[in-house]
PDB file of N, CA, C, O and CB in Angstrom:
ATOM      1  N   UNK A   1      -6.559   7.535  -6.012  1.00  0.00           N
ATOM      2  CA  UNK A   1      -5.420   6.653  -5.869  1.00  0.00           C
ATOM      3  C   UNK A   1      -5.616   5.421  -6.740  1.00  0.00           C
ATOM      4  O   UNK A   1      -6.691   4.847  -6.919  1.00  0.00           O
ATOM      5  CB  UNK A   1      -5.218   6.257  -4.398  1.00  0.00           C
ATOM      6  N   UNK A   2      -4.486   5.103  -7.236  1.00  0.00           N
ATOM      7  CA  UNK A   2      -4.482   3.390  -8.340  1.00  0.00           C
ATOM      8  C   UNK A   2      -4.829   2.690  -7.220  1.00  0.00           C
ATOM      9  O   UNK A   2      -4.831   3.257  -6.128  1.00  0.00           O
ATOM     10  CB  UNK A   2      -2.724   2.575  -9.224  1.00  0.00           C
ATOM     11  N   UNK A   3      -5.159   1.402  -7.348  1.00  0.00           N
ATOM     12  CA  UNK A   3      -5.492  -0.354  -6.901  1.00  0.00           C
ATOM     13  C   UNK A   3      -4.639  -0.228  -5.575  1.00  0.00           C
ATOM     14  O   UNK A   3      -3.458  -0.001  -5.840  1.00  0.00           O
ATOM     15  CB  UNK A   3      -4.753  -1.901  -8.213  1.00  0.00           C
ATOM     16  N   UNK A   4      -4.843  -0.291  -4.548  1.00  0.00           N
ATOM     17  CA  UNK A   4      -3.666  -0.918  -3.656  1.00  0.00           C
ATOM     18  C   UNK A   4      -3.123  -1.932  -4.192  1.00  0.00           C
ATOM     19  O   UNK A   4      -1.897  -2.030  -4.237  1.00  0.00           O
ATOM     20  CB  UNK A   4      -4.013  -1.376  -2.362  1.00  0.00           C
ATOM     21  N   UNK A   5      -3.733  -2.624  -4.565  1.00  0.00           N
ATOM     22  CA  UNK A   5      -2.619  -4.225  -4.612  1.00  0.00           C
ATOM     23  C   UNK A   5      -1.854  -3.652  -5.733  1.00  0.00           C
ATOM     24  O   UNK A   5      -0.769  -4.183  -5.497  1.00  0.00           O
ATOM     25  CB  UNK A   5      -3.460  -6.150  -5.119  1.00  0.00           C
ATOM     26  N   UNK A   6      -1.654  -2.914  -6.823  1.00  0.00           N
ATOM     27  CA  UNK A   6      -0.913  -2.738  -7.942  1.00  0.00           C
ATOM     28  C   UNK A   6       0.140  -1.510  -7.137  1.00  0.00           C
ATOM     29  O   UNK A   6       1.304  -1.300  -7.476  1.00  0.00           O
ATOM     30  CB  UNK A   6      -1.946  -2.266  -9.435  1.00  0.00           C
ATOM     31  N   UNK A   7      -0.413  -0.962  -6.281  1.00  0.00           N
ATOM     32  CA  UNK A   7       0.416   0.153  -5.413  1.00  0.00           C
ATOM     33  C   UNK A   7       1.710  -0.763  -4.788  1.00  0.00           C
ATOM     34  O   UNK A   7       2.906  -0.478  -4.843  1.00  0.00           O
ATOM     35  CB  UNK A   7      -0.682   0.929  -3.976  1.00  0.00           C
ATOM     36  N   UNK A   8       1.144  -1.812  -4.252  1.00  0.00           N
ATOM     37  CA  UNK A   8       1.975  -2.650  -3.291  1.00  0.00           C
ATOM     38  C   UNK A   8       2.042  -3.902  -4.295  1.00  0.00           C
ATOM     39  O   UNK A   8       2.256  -4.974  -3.728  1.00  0.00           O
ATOM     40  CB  UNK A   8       1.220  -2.972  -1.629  1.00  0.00           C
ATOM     41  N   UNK A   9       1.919  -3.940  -5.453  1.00  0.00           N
ATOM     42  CA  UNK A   9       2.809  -5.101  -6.194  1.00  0.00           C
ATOM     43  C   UNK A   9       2.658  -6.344  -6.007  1.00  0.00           C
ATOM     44  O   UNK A   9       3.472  -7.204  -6.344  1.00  0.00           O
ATOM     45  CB  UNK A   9       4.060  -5.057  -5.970  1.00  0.00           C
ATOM     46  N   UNK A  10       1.356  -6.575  -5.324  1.00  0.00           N
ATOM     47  CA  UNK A  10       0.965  -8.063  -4.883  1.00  0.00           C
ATOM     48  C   UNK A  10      -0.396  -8.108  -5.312  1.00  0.00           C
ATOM     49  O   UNK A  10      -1.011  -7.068  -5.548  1.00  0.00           O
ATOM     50  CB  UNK A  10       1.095  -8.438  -3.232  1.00  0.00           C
ATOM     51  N   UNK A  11      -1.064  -9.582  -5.464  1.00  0.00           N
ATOM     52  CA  UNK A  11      -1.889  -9.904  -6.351  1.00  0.00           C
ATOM     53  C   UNK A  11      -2.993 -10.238  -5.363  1.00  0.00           C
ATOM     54  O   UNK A  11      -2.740 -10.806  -4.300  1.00  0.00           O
ATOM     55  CB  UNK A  11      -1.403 -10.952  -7.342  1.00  0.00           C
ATOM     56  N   UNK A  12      -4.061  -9.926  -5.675  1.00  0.00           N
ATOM     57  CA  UNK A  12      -5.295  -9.968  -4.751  1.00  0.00           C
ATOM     58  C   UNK A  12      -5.556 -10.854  -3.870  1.00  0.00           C
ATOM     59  O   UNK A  12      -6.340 -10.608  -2.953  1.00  0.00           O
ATOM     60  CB  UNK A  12      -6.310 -10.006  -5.332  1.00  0.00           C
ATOM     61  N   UNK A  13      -4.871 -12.173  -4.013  1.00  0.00           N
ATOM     62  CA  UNK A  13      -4.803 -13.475  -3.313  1.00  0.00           C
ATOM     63  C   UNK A  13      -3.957 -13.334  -2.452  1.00  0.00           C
ATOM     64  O   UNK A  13      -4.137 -14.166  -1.562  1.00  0.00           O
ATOM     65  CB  UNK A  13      -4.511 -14.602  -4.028  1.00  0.00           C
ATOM     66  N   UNK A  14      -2.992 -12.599  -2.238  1.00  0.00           N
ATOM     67  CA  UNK A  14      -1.791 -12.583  -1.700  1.00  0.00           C
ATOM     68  C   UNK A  14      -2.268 -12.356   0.041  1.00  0.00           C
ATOM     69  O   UNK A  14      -2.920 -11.422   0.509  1.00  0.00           O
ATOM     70  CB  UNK A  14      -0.796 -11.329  -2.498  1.00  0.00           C
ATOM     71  N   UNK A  15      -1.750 -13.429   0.684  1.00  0.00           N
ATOM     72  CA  UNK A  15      -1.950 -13.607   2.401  1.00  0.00           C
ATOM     73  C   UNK A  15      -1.183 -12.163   2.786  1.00  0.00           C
ATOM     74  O   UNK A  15      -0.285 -11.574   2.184  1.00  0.00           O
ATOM     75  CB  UNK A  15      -0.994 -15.303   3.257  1.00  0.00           C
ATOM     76  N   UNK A  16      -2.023 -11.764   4.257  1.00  0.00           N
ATOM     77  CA  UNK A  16      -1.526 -10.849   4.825  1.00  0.00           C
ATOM     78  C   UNK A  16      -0.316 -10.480   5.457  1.00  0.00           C
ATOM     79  O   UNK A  16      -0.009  -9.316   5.714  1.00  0.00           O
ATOM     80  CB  UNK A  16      -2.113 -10.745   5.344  1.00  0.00           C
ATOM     81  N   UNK A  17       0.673 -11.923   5.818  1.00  0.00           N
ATOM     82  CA  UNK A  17       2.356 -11.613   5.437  1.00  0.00           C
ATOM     83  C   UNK A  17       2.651 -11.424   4.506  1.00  0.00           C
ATOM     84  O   UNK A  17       3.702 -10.785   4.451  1.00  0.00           O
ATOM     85  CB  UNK A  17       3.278 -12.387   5.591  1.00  0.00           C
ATOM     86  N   UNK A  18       2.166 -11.709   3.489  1.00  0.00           N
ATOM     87  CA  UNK A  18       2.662 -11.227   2.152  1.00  0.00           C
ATOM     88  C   UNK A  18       3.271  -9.993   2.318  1.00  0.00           C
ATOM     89  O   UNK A  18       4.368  -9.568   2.680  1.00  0.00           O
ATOM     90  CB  UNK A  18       1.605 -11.099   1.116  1.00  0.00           C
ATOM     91  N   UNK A  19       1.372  -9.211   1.639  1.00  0.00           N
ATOM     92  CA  UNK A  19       1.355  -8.434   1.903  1.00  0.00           C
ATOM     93  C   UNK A  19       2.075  -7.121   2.726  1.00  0.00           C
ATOM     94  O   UNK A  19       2.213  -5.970   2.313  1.00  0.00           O
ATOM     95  CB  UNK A  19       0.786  -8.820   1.948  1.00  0.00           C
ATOM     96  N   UNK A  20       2.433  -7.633   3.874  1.00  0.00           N
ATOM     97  CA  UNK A  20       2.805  -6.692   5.111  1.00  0.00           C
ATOM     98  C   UNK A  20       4.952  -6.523   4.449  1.00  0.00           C
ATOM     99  O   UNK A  20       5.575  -5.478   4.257  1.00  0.00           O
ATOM    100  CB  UNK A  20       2.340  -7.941   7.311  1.00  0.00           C
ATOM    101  N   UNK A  21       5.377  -7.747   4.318  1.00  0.00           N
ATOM    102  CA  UNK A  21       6.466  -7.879   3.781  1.00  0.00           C
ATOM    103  C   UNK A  21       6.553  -6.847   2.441  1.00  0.00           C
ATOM    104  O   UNK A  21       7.107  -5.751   2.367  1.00  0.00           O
ATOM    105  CB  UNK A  21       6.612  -9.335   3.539  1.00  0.00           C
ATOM    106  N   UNK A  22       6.085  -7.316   1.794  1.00  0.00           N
ATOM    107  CA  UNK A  22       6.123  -6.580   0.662  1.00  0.00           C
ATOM    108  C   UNK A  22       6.133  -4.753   1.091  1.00  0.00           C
ATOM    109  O   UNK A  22       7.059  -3.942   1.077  1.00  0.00           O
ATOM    110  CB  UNK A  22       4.750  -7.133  -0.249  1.00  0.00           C
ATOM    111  N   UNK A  23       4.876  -4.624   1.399  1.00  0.00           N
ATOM    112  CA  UNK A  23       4.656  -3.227   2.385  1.00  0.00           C
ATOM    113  C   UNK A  23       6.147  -2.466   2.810  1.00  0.00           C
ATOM    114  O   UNK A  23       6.616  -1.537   2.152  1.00  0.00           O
ATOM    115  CB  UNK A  23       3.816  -3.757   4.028  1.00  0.00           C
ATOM    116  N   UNK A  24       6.893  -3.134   4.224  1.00  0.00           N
ATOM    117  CA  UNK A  24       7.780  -2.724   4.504  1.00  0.00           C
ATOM    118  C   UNK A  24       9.260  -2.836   3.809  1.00  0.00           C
ATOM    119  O   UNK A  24      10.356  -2.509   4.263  1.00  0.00           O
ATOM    120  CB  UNK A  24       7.631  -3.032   5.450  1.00  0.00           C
ATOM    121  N   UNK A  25       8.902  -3.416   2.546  1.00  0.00           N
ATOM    122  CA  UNK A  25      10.274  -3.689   1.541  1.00  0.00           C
ATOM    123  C   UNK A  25      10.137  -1.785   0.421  1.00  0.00           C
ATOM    124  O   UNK A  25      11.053  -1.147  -0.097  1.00  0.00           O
ATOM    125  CB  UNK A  25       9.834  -5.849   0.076  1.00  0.00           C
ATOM    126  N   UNK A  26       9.073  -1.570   0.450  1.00  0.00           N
ATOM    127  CA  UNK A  26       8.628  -0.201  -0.212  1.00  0.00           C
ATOM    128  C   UNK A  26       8.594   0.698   0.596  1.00  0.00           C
ATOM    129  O   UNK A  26       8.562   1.844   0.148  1.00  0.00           O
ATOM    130  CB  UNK A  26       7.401  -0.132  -0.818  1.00  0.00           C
ATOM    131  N   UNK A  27       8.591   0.540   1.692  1.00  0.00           N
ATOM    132  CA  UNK A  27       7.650   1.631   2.564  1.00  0.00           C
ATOM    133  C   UNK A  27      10.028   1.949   2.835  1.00  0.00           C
ATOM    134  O   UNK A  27      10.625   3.026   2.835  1.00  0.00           O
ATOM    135  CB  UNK A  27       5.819   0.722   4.598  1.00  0.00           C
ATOM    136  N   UNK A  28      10.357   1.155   2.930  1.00  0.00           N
ATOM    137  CA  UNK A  28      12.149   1.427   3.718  1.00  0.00           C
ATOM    138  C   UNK A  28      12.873   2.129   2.562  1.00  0.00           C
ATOM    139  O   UNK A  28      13.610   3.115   2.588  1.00  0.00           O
ATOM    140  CB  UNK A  28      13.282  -0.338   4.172  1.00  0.00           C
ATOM    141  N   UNK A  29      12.310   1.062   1.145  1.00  0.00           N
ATOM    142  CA  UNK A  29      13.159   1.880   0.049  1.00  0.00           C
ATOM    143  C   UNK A  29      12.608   3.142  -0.354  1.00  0.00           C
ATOM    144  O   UNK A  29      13.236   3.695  -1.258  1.00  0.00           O
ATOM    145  CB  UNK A  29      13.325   1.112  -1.243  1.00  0.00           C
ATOM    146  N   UNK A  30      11.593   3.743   0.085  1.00  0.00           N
ATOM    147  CA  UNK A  30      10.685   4.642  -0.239  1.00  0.00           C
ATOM    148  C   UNK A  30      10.634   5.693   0.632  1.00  0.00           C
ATOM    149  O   UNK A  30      10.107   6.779   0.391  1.00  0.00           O
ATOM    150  CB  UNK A  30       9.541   4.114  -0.365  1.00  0.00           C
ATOM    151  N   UNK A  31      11.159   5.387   1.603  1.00  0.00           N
ATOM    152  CA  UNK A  31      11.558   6.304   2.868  1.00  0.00           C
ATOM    153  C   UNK A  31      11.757   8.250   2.613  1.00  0.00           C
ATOM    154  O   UNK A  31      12.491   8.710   1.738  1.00  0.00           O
ATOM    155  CB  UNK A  31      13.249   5.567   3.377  1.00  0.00           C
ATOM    156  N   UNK A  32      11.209   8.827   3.257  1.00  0.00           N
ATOM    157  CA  UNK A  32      11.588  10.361   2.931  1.00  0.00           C
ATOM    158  C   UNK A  32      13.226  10.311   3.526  1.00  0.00           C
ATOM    159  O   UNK A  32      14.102  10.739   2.774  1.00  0.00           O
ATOM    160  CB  UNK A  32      10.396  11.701   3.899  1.00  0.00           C
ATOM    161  N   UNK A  33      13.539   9.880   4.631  1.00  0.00           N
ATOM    162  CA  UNK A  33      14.329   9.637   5.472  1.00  0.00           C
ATOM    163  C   UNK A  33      15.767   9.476   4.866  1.00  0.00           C
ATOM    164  O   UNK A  33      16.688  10.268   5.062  1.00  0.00           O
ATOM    165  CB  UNK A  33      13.835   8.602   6.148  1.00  0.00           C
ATOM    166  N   UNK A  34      15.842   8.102   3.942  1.00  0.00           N
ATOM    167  CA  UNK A  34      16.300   7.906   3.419  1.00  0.00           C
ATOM    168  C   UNK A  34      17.427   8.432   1.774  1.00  0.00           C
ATOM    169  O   UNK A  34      18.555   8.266   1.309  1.00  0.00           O
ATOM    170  CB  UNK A  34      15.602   7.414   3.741  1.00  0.00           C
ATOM    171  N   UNK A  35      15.486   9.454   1.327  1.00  0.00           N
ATOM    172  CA  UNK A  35      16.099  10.086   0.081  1.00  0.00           C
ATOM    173  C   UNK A  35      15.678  11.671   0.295  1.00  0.00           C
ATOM    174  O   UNK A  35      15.220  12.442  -0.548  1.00  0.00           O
ATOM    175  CB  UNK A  35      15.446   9.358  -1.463  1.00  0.00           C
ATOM    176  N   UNK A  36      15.967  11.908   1.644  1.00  0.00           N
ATOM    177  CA  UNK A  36      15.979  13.606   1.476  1.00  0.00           C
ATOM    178  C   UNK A  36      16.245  14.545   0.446  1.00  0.00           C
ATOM    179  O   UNK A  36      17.323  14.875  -0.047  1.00  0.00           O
ATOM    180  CB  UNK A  36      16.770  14.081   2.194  1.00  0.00           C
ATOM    181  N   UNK A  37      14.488  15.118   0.074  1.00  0.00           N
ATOM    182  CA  UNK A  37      14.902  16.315  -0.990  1.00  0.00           C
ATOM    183  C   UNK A  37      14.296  15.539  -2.139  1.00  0.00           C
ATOM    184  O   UNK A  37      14.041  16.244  -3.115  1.00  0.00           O
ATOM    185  CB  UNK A  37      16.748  16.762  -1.208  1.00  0.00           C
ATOM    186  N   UNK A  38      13.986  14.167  -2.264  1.00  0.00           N
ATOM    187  CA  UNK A  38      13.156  13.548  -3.329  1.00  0.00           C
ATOM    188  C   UNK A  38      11.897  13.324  -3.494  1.00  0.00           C
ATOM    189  O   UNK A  38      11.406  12.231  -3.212  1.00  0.00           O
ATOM    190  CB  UNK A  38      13.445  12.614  -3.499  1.00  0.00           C
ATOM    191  N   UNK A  39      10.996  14.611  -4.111  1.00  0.00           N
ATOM    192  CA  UNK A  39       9.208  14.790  -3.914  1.00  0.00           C
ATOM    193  C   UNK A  39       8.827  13.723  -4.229  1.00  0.00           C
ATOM    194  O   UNK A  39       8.111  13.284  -3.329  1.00  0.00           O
ATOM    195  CB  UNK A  39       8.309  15.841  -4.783  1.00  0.00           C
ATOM    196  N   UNK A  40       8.950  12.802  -5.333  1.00  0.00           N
ATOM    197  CA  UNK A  40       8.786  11.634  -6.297  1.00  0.00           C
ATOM    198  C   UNK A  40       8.639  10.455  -5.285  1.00  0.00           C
ATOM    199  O   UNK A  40       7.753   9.602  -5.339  1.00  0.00           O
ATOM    200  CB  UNK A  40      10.124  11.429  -7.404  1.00  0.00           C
ATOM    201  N   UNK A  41       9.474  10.518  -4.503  1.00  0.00           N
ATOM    202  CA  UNK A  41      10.123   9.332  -3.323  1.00  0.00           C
ATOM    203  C   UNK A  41       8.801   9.460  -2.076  1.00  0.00           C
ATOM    204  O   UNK A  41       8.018   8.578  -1.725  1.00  0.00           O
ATOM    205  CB  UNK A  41      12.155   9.969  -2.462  1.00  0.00           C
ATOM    206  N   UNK A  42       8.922  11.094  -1.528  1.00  0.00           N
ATOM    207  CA  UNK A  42       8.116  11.194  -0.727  1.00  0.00           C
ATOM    208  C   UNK A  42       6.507  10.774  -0.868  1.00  0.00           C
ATOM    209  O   UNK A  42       5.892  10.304   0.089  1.00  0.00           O
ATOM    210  CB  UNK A  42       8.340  12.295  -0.488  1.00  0.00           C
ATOM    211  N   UNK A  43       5.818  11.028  -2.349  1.00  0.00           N
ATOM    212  CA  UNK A  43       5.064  11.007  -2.556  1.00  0.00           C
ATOM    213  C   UNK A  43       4.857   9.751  -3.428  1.00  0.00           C
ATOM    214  O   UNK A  43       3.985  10.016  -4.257  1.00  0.00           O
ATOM    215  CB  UNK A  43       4.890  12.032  -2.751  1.00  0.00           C
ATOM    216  N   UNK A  44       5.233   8.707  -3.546  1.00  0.00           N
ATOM    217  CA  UNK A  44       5.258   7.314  -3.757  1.00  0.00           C
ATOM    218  C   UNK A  44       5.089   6.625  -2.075  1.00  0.00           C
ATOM    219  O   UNK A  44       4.177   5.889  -1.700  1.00  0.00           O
ATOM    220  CB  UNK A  44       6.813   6.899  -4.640  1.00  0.00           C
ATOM    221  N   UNK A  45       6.168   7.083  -1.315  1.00  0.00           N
ATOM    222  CA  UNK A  45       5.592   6.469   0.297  1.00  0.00           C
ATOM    223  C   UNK A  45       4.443   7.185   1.120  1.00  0.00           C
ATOM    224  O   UNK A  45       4.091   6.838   2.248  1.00  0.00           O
ATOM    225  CB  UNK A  45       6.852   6.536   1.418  1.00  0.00           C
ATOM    226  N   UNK A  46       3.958   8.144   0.453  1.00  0.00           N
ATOM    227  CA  UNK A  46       2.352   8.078   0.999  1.00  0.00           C
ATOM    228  C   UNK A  46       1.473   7.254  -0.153  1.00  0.00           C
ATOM    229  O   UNK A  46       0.558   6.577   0.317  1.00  0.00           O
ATOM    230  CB  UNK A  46       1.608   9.844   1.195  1.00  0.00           C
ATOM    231  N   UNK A  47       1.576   7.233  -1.099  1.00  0.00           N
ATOM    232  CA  UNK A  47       0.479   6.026  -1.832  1.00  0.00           C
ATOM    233  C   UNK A  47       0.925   4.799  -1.045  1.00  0.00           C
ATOM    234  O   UNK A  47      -0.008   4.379  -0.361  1.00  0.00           O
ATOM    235  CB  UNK A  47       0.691   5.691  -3.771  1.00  0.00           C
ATOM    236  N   UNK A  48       2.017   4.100  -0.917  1.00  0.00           N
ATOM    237  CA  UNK A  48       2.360   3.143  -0.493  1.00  0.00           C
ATOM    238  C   UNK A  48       1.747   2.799   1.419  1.00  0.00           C
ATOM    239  O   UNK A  48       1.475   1.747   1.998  1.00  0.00           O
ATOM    240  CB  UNK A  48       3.868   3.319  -0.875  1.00  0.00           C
ATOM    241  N   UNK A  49       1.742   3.973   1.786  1.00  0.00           N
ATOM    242  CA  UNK A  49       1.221   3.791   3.402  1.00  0.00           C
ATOM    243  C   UNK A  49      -0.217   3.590   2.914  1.00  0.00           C
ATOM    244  O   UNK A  49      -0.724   2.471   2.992  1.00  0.00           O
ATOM    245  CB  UNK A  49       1.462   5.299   4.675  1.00  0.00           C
ATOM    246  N   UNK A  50      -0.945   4.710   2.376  1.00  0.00           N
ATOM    247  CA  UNK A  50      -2.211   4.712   2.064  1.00  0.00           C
ATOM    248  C   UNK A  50      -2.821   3.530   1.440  1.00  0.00           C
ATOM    249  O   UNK A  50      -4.032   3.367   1.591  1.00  0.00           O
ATOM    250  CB  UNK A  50      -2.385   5.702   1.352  1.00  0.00           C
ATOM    251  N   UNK A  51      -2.260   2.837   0.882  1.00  0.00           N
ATOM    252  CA  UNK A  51      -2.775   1.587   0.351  1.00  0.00           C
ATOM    253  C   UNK A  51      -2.482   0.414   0.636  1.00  0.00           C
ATOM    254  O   UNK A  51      -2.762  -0.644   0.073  1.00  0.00           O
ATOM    255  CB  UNK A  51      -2.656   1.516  -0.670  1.00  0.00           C
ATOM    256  N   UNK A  52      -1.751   0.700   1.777  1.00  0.00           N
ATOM    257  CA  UNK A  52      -1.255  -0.597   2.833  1.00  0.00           C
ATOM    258  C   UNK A  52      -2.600  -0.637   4.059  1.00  0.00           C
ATOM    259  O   UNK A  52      -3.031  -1.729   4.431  1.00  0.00           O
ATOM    260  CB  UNK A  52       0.657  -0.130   3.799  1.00  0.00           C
ATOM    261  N   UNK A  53      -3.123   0.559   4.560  1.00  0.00           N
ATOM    262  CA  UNK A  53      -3.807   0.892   4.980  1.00  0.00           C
ATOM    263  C   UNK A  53      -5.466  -0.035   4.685  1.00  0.00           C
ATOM    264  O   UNK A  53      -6.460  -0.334   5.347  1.00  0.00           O
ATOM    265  CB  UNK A  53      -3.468   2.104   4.687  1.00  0.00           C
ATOM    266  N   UNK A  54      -5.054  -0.175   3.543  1.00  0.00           N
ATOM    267  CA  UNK A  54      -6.405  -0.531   2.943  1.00  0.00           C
ATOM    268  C   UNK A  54      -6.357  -2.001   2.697  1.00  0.00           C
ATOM    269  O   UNK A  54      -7.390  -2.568   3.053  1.00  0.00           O
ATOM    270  CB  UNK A  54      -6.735   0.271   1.568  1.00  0.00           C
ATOM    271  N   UNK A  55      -5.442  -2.768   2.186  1.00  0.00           N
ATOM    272  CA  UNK A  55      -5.252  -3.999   2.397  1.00  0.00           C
ATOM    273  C   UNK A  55      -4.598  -4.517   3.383  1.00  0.00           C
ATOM    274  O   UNK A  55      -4.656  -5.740   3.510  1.00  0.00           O
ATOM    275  CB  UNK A  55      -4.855  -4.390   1.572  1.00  0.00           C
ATOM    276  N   UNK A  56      -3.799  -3.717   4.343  1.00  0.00           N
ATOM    277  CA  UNK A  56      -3.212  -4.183   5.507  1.00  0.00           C
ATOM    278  C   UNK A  56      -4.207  -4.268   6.390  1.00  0.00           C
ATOM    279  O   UNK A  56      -3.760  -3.946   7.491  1.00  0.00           O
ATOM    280  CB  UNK A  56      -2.159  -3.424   5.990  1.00  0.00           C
ATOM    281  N   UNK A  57      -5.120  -4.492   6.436  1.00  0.00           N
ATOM    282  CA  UNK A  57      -6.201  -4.400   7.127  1.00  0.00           C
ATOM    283  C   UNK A  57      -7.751  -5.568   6.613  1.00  0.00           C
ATOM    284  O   UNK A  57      -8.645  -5.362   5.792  1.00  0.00           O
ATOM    285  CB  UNK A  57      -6.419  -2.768   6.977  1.00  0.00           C
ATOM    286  N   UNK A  58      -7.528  -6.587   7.397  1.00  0.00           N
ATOM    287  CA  UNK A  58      -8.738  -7.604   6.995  1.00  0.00           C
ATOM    288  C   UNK A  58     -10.199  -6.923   6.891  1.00  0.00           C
ATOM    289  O   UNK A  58     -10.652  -7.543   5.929  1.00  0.00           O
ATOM    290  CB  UNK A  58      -8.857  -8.820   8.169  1.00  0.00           C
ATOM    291  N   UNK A  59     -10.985  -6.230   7.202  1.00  0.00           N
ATOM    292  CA  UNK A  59     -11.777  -5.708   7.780  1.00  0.00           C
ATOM    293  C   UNK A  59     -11.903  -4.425   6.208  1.00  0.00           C
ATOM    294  O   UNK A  59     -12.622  -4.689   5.245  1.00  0.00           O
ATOM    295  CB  UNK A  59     -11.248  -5.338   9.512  1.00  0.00           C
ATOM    296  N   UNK A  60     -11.161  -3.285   6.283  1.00  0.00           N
ATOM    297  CA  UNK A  60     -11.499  -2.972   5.037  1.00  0.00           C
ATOM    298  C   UNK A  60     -10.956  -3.494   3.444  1.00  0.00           C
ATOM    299  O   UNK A  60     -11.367  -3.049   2.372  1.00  0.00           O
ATOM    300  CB  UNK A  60     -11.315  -1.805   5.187  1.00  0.00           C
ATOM    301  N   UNK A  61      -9.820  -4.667   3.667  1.00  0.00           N
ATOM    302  CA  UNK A  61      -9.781  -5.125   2.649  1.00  0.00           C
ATOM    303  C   UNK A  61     -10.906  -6.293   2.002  1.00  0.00           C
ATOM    304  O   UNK A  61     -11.057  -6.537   0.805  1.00  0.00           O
ATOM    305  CB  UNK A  61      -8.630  -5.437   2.748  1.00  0.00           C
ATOM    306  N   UNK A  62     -11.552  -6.852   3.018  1.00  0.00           N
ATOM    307  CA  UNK A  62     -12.790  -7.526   2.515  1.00  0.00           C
ATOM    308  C   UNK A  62     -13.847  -6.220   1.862  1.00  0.00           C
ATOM    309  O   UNK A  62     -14.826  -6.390   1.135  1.00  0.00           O
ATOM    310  CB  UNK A  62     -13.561  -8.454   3.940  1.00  0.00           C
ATOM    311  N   UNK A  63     -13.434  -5.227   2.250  1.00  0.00           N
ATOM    312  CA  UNK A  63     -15.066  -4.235   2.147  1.00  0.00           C
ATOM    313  C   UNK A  63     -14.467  -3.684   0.830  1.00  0.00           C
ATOM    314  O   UNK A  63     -15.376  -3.024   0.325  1.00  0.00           O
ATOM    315  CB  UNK A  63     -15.587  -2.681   3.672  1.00  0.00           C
ATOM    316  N   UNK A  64     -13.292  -3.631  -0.033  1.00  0.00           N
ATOM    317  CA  UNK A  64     -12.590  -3.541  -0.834  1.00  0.00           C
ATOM    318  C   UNK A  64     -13.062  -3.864  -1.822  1.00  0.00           C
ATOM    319  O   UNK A  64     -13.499  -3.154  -2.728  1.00  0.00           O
ATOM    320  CB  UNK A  64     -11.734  -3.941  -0.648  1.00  0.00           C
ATOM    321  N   UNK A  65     -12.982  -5.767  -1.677  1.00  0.00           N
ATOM    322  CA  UNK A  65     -12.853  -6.530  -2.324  1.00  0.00           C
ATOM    323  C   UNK A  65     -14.526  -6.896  -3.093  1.00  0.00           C
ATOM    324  O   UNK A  65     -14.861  -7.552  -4.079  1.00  0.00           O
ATOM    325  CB  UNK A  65     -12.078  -7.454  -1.505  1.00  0.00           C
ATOM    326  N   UNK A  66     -15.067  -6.322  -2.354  1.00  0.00           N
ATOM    327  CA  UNK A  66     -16.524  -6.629  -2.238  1.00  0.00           C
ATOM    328  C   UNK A  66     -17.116  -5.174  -3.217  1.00  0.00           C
ATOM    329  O   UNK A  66     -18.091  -5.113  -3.967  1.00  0.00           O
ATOM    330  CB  UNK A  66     -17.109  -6.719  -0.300  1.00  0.00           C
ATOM    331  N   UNK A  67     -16.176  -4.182  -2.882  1.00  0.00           N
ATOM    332  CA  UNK A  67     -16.582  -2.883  -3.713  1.00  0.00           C
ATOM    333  C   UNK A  67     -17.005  -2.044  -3.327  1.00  0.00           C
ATOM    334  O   UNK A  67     -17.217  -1.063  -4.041  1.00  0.00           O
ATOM    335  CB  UNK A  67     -17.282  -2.895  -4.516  1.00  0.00           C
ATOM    336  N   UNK A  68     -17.318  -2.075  -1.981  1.00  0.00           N
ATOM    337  CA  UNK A  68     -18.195  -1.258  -0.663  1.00  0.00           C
ATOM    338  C   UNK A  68     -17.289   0.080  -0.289  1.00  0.00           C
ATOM    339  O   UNK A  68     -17.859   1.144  -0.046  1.00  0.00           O
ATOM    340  CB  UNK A  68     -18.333  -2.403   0.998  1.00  0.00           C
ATOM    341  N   UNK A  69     -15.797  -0.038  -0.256  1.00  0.00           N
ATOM    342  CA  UNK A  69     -15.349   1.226  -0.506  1.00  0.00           C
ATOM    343  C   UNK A  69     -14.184   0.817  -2.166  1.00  0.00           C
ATOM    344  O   UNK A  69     -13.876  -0.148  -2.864  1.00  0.00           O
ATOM    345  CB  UNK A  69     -14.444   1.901   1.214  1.00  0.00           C
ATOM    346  N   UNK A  70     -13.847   2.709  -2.036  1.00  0.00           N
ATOM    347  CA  UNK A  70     -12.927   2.622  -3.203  1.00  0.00           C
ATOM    348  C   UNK A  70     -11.524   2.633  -2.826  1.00  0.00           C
ATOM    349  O   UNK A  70     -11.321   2.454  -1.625  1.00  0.00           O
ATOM    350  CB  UNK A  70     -13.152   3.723  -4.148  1.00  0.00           C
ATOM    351  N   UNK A  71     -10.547   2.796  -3.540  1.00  0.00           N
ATOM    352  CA  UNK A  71      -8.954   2.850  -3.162  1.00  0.00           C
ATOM    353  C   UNK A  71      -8.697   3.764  -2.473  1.00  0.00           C
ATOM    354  O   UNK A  71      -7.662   3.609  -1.824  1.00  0.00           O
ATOM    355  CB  UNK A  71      -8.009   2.971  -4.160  1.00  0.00           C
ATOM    356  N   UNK A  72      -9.673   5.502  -2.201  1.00  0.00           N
ATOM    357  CA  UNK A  72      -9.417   6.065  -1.228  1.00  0.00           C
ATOM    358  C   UNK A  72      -9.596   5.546  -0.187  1.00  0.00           C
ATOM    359  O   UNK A  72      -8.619   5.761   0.531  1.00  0.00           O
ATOM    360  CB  UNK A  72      -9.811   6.923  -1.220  1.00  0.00           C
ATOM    361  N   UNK A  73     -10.544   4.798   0.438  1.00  0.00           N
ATOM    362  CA  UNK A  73     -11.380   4.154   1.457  1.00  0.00           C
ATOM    363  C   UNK A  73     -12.526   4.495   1.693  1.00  0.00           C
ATOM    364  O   UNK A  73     -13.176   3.914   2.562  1.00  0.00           O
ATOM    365  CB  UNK A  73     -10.944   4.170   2.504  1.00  0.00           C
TER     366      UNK A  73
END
């Protein structure tokens, strides 16, 4: 998987509302739900969960940041 933060479009500094905002502004337009029948769509909102996952989260985004895991986790 690319960078979370380049997944989710926010810059490494970026506070965890940021973050989370940003998240659910991709995660709605990105929706399977939304664009039934679009693989491209579907599979942009699992990178987008998956790498929210990873910076939505204090705990492995410090372990991230530090290099201790990778963008898979």
């Amino acid at each position: 998987m690319r960078n979370p933060y380049e997944v989710l479009g926010v810059p490494r500094s970026a506070s965890l509302a940021d973050i989370k905002k940003k998240y659910r502004s991709l995660a709605k337009e990105n929706h399977p739900d939304r664009k039934p029948g679009d693989k491209a769509a579907s599979e942009r909102f699992k990178e987008i969960n998956a790498a929210y996952d990873i910076v939505g989260d204090e705990k492995k985004r410090a372990r991230f940041d530090k290099g201790e895991i990778d963008a898979d986790g």
